[in-house]
C-alpha positions as CSV (number, residue, x, y, z in Angstrom):
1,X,8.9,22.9,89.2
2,X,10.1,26.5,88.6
3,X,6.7,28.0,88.2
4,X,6.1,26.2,91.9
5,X,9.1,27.5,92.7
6,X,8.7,31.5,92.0
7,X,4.7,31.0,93.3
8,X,4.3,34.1,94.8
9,X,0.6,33.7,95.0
10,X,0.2,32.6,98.3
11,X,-1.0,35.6,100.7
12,X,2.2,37.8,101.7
13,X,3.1,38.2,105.1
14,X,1.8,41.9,105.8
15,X,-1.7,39.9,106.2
16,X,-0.5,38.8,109.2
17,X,0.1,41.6,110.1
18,X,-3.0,43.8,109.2
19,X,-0.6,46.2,107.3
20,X,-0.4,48.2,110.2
21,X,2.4,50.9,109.9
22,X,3.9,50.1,112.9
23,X,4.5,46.4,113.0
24,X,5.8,46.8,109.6
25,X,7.9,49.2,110.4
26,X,9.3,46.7,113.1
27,X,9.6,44.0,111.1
28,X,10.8,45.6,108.2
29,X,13.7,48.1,109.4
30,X,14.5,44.9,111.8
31,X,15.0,42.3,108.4
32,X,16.6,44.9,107.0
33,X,18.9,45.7,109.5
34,X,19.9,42.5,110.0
35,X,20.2,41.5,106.4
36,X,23.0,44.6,105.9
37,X,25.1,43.5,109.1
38,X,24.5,39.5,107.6
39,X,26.0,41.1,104.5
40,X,28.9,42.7,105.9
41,X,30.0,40.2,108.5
42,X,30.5,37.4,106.1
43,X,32.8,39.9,103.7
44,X,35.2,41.3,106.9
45,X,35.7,37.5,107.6
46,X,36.5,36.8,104.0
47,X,39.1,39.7,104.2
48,X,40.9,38.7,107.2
49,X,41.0,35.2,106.1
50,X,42.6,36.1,102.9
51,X,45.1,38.7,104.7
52,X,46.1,36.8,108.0
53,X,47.7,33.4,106.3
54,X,48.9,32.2,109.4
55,X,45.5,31.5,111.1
56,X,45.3,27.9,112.1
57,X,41.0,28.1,112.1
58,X,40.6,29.5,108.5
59,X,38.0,27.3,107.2
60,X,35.9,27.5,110.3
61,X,36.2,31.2,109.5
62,X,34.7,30.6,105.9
63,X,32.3,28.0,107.3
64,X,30.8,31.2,109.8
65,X,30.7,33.6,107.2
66,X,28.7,31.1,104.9
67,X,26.2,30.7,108.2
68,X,25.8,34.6,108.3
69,X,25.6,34.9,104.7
70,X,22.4,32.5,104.9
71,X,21.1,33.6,107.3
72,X,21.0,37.2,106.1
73,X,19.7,36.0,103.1
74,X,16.7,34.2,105.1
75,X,15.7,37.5,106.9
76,X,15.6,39.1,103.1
77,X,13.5,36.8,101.8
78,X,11.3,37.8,105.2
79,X,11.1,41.3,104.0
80,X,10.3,40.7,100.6
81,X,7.6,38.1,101.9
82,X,6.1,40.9,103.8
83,X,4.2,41.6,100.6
84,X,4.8,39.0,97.8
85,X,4.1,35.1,99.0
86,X,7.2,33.2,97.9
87,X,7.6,30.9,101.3
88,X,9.0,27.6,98.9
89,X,12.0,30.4,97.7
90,X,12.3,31.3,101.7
91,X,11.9,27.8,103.2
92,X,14.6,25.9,100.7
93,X,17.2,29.3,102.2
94,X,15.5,28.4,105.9
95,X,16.4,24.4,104.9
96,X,19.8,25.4,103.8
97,X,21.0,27.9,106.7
98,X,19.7,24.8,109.1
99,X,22.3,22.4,107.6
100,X,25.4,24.7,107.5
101,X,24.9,25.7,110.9
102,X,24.3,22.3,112.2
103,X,27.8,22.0,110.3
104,X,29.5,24.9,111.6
105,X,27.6,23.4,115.2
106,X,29.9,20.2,114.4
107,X,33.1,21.4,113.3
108,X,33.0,23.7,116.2
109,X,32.4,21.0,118.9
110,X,35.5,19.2,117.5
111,X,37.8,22.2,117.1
112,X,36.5,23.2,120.9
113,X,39.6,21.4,122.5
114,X,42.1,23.1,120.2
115,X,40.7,26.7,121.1
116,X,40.9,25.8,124.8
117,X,45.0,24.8,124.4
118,X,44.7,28.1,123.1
119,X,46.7,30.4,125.6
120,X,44.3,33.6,127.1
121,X,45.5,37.2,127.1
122,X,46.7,36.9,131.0
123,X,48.8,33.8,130.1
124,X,50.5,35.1,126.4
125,X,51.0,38.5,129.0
126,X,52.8,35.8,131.8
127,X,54.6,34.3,129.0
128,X,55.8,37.8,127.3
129,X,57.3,38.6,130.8
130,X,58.8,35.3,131.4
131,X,60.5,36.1,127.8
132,X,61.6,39.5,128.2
133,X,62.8,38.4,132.0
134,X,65.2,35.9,130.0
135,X,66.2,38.3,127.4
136,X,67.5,40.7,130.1
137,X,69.2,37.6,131.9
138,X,70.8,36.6,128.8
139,X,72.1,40.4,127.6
140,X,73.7,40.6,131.3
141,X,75.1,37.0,130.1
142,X,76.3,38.2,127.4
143,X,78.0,41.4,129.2
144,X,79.4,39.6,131.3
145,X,80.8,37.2,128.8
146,X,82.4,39.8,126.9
147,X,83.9,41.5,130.2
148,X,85.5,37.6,130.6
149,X,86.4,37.8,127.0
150,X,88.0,41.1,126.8
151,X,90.1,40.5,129.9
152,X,90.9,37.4,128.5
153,X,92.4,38.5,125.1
154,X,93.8,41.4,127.5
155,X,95.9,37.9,129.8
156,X,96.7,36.5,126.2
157,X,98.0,39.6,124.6
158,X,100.1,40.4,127.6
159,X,101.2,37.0,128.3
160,X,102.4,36.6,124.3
161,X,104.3,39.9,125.1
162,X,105.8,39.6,128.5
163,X,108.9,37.7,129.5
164,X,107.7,35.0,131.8
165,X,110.4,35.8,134.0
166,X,111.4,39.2,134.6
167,X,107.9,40.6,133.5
168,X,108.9,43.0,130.7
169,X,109.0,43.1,126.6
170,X,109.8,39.8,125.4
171,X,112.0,39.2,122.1
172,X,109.0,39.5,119.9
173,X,107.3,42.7,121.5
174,X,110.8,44.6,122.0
175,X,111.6,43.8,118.1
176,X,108.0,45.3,117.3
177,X,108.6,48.0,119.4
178,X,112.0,49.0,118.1
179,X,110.7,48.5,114.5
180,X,107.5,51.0,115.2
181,X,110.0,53.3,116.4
182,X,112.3,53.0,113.1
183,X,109.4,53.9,111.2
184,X,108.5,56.7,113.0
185,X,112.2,58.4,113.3
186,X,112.4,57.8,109.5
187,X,109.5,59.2,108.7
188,X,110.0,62.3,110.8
189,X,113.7,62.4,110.7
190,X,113.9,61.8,114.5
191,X,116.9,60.3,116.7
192,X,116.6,57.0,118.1
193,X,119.1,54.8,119.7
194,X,118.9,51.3,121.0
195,X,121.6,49.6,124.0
196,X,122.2,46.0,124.3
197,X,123.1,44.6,127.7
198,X,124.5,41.6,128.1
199,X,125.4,40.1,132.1
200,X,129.0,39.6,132.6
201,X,130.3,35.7,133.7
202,X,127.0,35.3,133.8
203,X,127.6,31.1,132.8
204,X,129.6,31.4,135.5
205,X,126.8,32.5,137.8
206,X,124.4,29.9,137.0
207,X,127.5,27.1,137.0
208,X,128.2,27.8,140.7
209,X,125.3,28.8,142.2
210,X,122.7,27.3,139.8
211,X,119.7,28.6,137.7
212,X,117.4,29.4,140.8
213,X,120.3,32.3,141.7
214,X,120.8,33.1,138.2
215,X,117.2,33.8,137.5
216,X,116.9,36.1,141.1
217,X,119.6,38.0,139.4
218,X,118.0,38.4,135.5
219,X,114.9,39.6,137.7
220,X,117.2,42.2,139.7
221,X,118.9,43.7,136.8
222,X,115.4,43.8,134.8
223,X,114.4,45.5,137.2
224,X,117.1,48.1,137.9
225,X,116.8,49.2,134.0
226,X,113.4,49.5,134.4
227,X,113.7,51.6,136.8
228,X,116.6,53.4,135.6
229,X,115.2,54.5,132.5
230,X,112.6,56.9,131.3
231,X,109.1,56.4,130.9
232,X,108.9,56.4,127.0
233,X,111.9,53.9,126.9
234,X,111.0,50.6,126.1
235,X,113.2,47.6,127.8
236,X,112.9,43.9,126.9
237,X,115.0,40.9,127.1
238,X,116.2,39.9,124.6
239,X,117.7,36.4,125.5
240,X,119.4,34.7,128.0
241,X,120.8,37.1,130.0
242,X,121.1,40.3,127.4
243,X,118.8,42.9,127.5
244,X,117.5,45.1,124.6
245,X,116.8,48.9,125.4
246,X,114.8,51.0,122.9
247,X,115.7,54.8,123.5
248,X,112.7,57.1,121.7
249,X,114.2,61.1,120.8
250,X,117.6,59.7,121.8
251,X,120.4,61.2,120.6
252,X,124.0,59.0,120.8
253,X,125.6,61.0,123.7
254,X,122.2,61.2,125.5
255,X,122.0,57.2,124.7
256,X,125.8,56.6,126.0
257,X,125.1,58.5,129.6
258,X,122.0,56.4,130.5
259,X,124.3,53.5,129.6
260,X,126.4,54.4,132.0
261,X,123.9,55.3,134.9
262,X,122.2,51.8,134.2
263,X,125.9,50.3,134.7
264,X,126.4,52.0,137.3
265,X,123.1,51.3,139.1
266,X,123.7,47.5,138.6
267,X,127.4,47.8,139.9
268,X,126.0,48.3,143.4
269,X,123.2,45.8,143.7
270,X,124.0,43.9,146.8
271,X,124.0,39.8,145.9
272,X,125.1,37.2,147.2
273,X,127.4,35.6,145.0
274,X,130.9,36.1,146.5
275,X,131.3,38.7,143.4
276,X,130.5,41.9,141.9
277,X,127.4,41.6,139.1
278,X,128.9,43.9,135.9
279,X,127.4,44.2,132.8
280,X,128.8,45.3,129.3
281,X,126.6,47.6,127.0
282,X,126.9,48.4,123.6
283,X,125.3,51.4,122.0
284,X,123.8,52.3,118.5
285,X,122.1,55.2,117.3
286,X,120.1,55.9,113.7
287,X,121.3,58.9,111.4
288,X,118.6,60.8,109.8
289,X,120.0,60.5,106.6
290,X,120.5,56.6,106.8
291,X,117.6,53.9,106.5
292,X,118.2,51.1,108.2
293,X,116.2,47.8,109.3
294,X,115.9,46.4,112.6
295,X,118.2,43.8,112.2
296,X,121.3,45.9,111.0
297,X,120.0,48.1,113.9
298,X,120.6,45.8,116.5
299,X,123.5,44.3,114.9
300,X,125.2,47.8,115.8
301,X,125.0,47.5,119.4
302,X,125.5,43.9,119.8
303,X,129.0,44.6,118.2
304,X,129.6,47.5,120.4
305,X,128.6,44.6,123.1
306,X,131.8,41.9,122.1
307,X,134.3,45.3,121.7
308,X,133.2,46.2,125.4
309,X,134.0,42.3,126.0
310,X,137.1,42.6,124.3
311,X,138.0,45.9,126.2
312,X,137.4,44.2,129.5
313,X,133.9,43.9,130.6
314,X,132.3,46.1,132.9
315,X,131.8,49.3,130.6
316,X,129.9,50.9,127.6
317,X,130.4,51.1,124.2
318,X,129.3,53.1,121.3
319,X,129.0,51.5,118.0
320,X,132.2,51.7,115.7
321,X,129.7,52.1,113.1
322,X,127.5,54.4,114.8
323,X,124.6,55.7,113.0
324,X,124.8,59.2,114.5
């Protein structure tokens, strides 16, 4: 069966051809033309199947190079036939390339409706746009979100700092700011001083005239310290109806005569009440050579507060224990 096989006896193909140079110059640089590109296609397929992974159509990839390879191999065995006679070698290669294409025919018929859900270059380009539209949509979302966000935190910060009332320092933020300032004029060996105001008959106020009045009036005399005192001062309230002053680079005298201007201012406020509004301040001031906490701090000047109450109301105080 071999010997049949590898009978090259039978009369080679350049018989047909009358071994004229031409046509066998045709036929042979043609074979062998196609028989190098047959050679190479099937190996570039090979390597981009074995690099790309993610290719859904690997094995119809394989299948095409195994088609090319065969068919290379079909216009060799041409070229060598061109002078040797071994047609049973070249027609069980013809028989073979016929069945693998017929199969790669097959496989390709059924995989045809899969390539066509396949989306073209104009619609991946649609789709890209469509994309990169929504990206920018959603990055403008997000600015705008975090605008929303950072007033937000902004209203909540203010709002957990702010007396609801008279719209400056609460408790909490006044007691941070005086502690800040502590640590500052300790560290730097700075004056500081600190007044607590406290409304005089103010129970009185709110028993006669009731709590709408009262609050009109915490509102008017938050407002006249405000605007009484200096920029860098920090006012709060502190509760009820006394107030807590924080007096940066304040030295006690300096401390004692915007006590007095604030009591002063609030003397002449014009209500209607059927009697003068007074207040009663007490004043406190740090030494540089003392260290002291906020609490002791503000203990000063609210003593200073009940001596002024004790005195008579309507006046300022400094602290008996001044820090100065």
């Amino acid at each position: 069966m071999l010997n049949k096989l590898f009978d090259g006896s039978f009369m080679p193909h350049g018989h047909c051809l009358l071994w004229r140079w031409d046509l066998l110059f045709l036929h042979v640089t043609g074979d062998l033309l196609t028989f190098t590109a047959y050679f190479i296609i099937p190996l570039v397929l090979i390597y981009l199947v074995r690099k790309r992974d993610d290719l859904k159509f690997d094995r119809i990839f394989l299948l095409f190079a195994a088609f090319i390879a065969f068919c290379g191999i079909t216009h060799f065995m041409g070229l060598i036939n061109i002078w040797h006679g071994y047609y049973y070698i070249e027609g069980i290669f013809k028989l073979a390339t016929g069945l693998i294409s017929l199969t790669t025919a097959i496989v390709l018929w059924k995989l045809a409706p899969k390539i066509l859900l396949l989306p073209s270059a104009t619609t991946l380009a649609q789709r890209n746009e469509e994309l990169l539209k929504a990206k920018q949509e959603l990055l403008e979302i997000n600015q705008t979100l975090e605008v929303k966000i950072a007033e937000r935190t902004n209203q909540l910060h203010v709002e957990a700092n702010t007396d609801y009332l008279t719209g400056i320092n609460n408790r909490r933020a006044i007691i941070k700011y005086l502690e800040t300032e502590i640590e500052r004029c300790s560290r730097y060996k700075r004056p500081c001083s600190i007044m607590m105001l406290d409304l005089d008959y103010f129970k009185q106020v709110n028993d006669k005239h009731g709590h709408q009045v009262g609050d009109n009036i915490l509102v008017l005399v938050a407002n006249a310290i405000s605007d009484t005192c200096r920029l860098a001062d920090h006012v709060g309230r502190y509760g009820g109806e006394e107030f807590l002053i924080v007096l940066p680079e304040t030295s006690e005298p300096e401390a004692l005569e915007l006590a007095e201007r604030i009591r002063q201012t609030i003397a002449t406020l014009k209500l209607d009440i059927g009697l003068p509004l007074t207040v009663s301040i007490g004043v406190a001031s740090l030494s540089l050579q003392t260290e002291v906490d906020s609490h002791t701090f503000i203990k000063q000047a609210d003593d200073a507060v009940y001596k002024a109450k004790e005195q008579g109301r309507n006046q300022v105080v400094g602290s008996q224990k001044s820090m100065s």
